[in-house]
ZAVEX-673248 format. One record per residue: x, y, z of N, C-alpha, C in turn. Coordinates in pm, whole numbers, padded with zeros to 5 digits, always signed. Layout:
<rs>
XYZXYZXYZ/...
</rs>
This chain:
<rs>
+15109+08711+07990+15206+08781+08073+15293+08681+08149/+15416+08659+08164+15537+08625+08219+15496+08582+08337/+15500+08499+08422+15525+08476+08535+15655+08557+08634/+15631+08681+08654+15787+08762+08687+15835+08720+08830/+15728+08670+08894+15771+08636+09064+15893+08510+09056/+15799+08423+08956+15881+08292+08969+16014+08322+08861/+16051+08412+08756+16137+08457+08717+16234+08492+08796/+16179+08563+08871+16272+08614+08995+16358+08551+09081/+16333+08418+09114+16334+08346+09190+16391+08207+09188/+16341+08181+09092+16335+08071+09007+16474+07978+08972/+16547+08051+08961+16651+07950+08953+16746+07935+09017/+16683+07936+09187+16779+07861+09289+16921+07895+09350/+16967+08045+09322+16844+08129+09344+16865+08191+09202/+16745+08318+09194+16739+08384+09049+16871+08476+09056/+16927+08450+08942+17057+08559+08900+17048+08660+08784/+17071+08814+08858+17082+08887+08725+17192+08971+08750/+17223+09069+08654+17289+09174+08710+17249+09315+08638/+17323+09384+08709+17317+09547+08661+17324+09637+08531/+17321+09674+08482+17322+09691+08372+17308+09882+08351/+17433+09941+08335+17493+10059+08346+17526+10117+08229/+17576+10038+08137+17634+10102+07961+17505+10179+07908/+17514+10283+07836+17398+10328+07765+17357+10278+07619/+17347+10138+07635+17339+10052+07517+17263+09959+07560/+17167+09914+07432+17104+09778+07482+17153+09669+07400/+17296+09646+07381+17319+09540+07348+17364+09474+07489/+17398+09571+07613+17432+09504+07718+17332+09393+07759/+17199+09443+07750+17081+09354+07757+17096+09218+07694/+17133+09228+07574+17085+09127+07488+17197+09017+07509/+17318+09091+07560+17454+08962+07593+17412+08927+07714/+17353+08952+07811+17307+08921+07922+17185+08832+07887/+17114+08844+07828+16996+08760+07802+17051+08636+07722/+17133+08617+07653+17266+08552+07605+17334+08453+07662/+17342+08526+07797+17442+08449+07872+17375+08383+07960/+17232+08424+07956+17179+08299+08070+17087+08404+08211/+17127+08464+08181+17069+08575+08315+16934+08535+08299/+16809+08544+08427+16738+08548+08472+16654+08668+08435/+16734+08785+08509+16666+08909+08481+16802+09007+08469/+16762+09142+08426+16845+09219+08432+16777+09350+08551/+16878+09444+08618+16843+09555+08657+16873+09686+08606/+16818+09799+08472+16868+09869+08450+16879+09965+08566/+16988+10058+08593+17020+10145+08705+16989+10272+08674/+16910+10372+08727+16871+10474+08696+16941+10551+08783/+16968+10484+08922+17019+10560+09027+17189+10569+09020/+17203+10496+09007+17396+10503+08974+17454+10487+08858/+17378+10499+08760+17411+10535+08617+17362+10653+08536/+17435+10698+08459+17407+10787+08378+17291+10756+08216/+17166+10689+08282+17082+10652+08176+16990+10721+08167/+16915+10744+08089+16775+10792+08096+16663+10749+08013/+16524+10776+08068+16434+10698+08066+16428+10640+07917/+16444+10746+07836+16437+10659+07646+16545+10518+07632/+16655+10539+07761+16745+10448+07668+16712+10349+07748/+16609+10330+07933+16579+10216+08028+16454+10156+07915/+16377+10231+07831+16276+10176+07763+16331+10094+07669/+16440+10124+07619+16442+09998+07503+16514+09921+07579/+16563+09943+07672+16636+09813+07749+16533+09768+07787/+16467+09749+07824+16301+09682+07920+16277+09622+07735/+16275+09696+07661+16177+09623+07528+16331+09525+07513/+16388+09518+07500+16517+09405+07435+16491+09304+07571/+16485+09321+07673+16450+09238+07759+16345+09079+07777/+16288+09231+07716+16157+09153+07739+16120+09034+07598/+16168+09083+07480+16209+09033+07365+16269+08873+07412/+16345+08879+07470+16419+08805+07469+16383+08709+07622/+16274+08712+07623+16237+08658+07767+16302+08675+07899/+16365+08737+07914+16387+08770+08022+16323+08885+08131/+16333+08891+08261+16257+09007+08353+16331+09131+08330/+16236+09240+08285+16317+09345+08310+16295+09441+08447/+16399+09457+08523+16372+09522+08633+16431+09669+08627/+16414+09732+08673+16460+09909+08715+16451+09892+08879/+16598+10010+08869+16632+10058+08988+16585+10186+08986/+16480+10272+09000+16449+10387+08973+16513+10487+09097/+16593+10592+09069+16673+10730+09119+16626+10751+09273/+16499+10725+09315+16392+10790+09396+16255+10732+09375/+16195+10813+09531+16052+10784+09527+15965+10847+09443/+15997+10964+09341+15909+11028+09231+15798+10939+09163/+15663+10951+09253+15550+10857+09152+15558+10907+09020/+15590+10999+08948+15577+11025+08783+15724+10906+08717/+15832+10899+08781+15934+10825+08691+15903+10679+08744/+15849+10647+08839+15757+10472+08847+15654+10452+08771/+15600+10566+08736+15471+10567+08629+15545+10522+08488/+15638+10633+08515+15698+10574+08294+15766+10524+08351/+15830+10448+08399+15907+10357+08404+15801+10215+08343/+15759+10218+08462+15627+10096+08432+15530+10082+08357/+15504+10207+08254+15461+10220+08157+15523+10175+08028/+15676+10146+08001+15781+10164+07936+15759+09996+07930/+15665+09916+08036+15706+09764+08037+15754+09722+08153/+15869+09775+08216+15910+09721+08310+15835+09579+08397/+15910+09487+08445+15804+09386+08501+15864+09385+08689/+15869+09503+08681+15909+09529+08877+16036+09628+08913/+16020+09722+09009+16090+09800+09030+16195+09782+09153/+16306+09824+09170+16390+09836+09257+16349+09959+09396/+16344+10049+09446+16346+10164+09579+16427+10139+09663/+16497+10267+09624+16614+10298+09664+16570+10370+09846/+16658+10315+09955+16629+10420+10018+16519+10404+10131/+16415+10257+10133+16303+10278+10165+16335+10245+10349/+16303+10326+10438+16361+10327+10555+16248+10290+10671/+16110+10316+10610+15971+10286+10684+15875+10292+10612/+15769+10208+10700+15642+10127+10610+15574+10215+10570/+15576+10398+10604+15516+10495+10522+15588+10515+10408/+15688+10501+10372+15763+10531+10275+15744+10424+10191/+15728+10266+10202+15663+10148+10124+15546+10182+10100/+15424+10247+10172+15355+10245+10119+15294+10334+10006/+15378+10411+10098+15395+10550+09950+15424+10453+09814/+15563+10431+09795+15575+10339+09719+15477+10253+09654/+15467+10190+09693+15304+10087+09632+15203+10166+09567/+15205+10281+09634+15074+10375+09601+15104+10452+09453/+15255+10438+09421+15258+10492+09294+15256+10405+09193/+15268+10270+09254+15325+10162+09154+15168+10106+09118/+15079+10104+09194+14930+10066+09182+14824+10131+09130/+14761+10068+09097+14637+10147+09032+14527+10179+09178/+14442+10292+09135+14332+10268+09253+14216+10115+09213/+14188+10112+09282+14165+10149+09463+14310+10118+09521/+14395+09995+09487+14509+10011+09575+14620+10075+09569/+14608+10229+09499+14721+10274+09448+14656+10432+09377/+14751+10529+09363+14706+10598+09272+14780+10640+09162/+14834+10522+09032+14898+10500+08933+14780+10540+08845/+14841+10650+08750+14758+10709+08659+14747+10598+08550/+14635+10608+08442+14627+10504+08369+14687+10570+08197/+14747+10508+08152+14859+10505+08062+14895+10374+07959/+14731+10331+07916+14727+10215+07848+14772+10198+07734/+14826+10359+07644+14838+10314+07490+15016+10339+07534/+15040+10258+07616+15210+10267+07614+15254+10137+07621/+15356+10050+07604+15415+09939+07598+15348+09878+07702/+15288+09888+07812+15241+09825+07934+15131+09795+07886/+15065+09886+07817+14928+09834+07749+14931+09768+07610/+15031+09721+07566+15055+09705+07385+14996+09787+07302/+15048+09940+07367+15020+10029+07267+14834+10049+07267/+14775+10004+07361+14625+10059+07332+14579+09944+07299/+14622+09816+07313+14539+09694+07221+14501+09603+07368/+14544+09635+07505+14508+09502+07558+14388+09604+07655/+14271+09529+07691+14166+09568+07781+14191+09651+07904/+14152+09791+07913+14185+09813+08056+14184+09731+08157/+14078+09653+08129+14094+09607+08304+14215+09516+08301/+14247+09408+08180+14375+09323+08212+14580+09469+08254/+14506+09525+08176+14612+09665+08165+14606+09661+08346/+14483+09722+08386+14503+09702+08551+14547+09596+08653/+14515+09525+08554+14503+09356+08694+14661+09323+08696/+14770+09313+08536+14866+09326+08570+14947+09449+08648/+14907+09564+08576+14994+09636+08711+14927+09624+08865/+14853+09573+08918+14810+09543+09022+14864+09412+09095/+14853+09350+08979+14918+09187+09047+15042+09128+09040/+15057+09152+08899+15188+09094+08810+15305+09170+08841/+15319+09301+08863+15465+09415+08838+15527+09411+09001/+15673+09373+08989+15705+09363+09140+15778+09492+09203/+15731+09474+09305+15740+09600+09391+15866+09542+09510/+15995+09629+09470+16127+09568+09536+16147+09695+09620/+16177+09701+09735+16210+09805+09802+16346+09765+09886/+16421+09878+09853+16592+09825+09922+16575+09868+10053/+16630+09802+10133+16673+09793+10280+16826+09822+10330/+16853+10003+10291+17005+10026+10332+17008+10106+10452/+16962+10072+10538+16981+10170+10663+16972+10041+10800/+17031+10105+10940+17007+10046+11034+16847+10058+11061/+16765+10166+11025+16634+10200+11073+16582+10110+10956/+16600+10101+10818+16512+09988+10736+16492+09840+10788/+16613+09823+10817+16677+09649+10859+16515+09658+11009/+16563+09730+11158+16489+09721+11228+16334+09732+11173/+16302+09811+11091+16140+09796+11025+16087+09730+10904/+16160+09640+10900+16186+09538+10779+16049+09436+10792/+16010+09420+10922+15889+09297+10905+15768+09441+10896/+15736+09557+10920+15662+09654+10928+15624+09640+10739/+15757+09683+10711+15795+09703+10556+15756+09619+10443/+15757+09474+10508+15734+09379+10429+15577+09360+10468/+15534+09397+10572+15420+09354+10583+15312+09440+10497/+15352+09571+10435+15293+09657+10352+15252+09598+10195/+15095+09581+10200+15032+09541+10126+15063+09542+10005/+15119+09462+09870+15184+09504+09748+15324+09529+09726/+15384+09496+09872+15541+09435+09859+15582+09293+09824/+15655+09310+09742+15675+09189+09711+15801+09117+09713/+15881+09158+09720+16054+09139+09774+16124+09235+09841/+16243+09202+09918+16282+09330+09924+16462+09284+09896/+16536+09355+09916+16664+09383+09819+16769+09480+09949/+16814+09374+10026+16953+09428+10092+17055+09500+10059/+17043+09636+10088+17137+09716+10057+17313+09709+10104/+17413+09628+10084+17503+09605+10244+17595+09735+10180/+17623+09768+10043+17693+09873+10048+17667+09976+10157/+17543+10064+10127+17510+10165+10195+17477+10120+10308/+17444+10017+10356+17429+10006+10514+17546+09992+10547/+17645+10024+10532+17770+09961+10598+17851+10104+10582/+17806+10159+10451+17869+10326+10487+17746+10438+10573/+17636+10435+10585+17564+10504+10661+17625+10416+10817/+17681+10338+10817+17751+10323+10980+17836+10340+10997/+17929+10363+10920+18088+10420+10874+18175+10280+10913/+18132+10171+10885+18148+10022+10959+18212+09977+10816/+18308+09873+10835+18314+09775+10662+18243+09698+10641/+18205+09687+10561+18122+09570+10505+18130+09431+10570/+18232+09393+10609+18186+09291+10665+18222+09290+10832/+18236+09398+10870+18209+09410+11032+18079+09308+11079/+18074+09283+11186+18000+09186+11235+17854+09301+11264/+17841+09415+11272+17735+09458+11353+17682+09457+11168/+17733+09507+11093+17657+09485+10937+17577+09353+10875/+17717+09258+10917+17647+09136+10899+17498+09086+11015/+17515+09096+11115+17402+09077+11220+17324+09140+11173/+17279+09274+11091+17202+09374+11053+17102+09302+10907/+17206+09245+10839+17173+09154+10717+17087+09015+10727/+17153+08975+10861+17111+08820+10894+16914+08881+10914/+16958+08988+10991+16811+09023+11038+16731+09087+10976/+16773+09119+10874+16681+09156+10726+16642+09005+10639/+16710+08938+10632+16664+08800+10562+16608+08659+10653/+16610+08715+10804+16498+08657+10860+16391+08743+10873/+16338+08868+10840+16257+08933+10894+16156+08925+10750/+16223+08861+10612+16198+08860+10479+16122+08690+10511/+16207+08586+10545+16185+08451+10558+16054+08419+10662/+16031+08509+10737+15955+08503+10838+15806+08563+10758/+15810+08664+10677+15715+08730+10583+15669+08680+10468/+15774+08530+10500+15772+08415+10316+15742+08506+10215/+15851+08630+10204+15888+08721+10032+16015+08734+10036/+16046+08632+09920+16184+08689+09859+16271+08804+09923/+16428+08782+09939+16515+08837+09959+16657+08842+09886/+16689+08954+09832+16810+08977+09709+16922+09024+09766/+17006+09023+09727+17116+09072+09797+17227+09074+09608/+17289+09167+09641+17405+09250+09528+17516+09136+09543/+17653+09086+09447+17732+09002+09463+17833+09060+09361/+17986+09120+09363+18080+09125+09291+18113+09020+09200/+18112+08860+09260+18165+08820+09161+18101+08694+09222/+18154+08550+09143+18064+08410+09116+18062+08386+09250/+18184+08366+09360+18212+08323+09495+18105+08346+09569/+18069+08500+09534+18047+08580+09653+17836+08566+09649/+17811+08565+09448+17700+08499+09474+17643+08376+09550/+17788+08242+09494+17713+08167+09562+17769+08172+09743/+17781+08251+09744+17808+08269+09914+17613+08306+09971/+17601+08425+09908+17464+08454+09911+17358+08399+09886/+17365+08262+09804+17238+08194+09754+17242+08083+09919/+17371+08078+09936+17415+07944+10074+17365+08004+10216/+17338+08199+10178+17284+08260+10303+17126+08227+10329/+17039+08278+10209+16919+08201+10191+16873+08314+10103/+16926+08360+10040+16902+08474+09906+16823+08450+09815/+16694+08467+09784+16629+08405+09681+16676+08472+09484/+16742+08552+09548+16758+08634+09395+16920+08717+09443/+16967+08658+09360+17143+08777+09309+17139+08849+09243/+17207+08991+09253+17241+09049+09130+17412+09035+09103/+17429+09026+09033+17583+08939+09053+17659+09075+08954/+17745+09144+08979+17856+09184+08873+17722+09305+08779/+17834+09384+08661+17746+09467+08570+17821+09461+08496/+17744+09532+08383+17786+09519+08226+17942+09597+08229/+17927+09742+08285+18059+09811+08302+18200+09721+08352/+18179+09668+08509+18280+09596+08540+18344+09496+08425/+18189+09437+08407+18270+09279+08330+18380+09350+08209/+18366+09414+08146+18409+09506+08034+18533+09527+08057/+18511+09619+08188+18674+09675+08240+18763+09540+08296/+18730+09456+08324+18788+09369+08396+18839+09282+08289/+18754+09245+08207+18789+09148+08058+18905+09216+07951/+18892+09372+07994+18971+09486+07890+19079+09482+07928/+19085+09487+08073+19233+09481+08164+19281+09362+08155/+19228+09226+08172+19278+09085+08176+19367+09060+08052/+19292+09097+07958+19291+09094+07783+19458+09142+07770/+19450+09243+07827+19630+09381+07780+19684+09311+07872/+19662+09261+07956+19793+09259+08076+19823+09077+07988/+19768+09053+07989+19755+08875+07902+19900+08916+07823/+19806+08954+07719+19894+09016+07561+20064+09051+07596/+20076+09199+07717+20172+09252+07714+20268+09115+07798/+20173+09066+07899+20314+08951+07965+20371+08836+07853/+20279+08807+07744+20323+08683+07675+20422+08777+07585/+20384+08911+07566+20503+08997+07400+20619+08997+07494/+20601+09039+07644+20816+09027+07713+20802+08863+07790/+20732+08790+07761+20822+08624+07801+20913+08609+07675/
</rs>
């Protein structure tokens, strides 16, 4: 099994991005290009679980982490999700350390968890690897990311992190910055951020933060970001599609 923490992390800081198209070749140009990990989006994309599974299997193929952003706290879609392979989940939303621990509790097996067992699925190689290793990785190995988009997450952020089986957590600044009706880079957002990635640094677990474009990652790795998600498959597309015509049409009237 993968080392997924230090995947995560790992390259100073770890870079992946989003991944929205309902195709897994998006995966495989991303694994291509160098990415770290990918995040398929369950919550702001129009995917579903058959098409996040072969993205997690092309992923994983190809050495890279596959992560999910799963919709919600529903323990049944963290179950197949993480059944499907996945090597760590995204949570959307998570605002207090009952709500992390909820969390954990679906992502874990008992005793620390009550994750049903589901060994003849890709998590188990189909029925071939030992329950107990089947357990010990989803117990040890699968990372448990919980986003921090609220003023009330940011303030219970060392509570949050301190919840047993967290293992990163993942700054929300979009939605914290529209749940305050504030811009993004208003100063009370940023102060809100600073104090989510000391409250992470202070807990020594990883802290991620989202990035539009190369600048703005390495703006975030210079904050103390251990992991980017930089850009998605959709943008790069539209942006390369638009660059491409506007190119073409200015050189056909010079």
């Amino acid at each position: 099994m993968p080392d997924w923490r230090a995947r995560l992390t790992g390259g100073s800081p770890g870079l992946g991005t989003w991944v929205k198209l309902d195709t897994t070749e998006s995966v495989e140009i991303m694994a291509d290009a160098g990415f770290d990990f990918v995040v398929v989006d369950l919550e702001h994309a129009p995917l579903g679980l058959g098409t996040a599974a072969r993205m997690i299997a092309m992923a994983l193929t190809a050495g890279m982490l596959p992560l999910v952003r799963v919709p919600g706290h529903d323990p049944a879609t963290i179950a197949r999700v993480l059944d499907a392979g996945a090597g760590g989940i995204l949570v959307p939303h998570v605002d207090t350390p009952e709500e992390a621990r909820r969390v954990v509790a679906a992502m874990r097996f008992p005793p620390l968890g009550e994750r049903g067992a589901g060994g003849t699925s890709r998590a188990g190689r189909w029925g071939l690897v030992p329950r107990a290793e089947y357990v010990r990785v989803g117990n040890e190995d699968v990372l448990c990311v919980p986003q921090l988009e609220s003023a009330a997450a940011i303030e219970a952020a060392p509570k949050i992190l301190a919840v047993d089986g967290v293992d990163a957590v993942f700054l929300g600044a979009g939605d914290l910055s529209l749940s305050l009706g504030l811009a993004p880079n208003d100063t009370r957002v940023l102060e809100l951020l600073a104090d989510g990635r000391a409250a992470a640094a202070e807990a020594g677990k990883p802290c991620g933060a989202a990035a539009a474009t190369a600048d703005a990652a390495v703006r975030a790795a210079g904050l103390g970001h251990e992991f980017v998600v930089v850009g998605n498959d959709a943008t790069m597309l539209a942006r390369t599609a638009h660059g491409l015509v506007g190119s073409v049409r200015d050189g056909l009237n010079s």
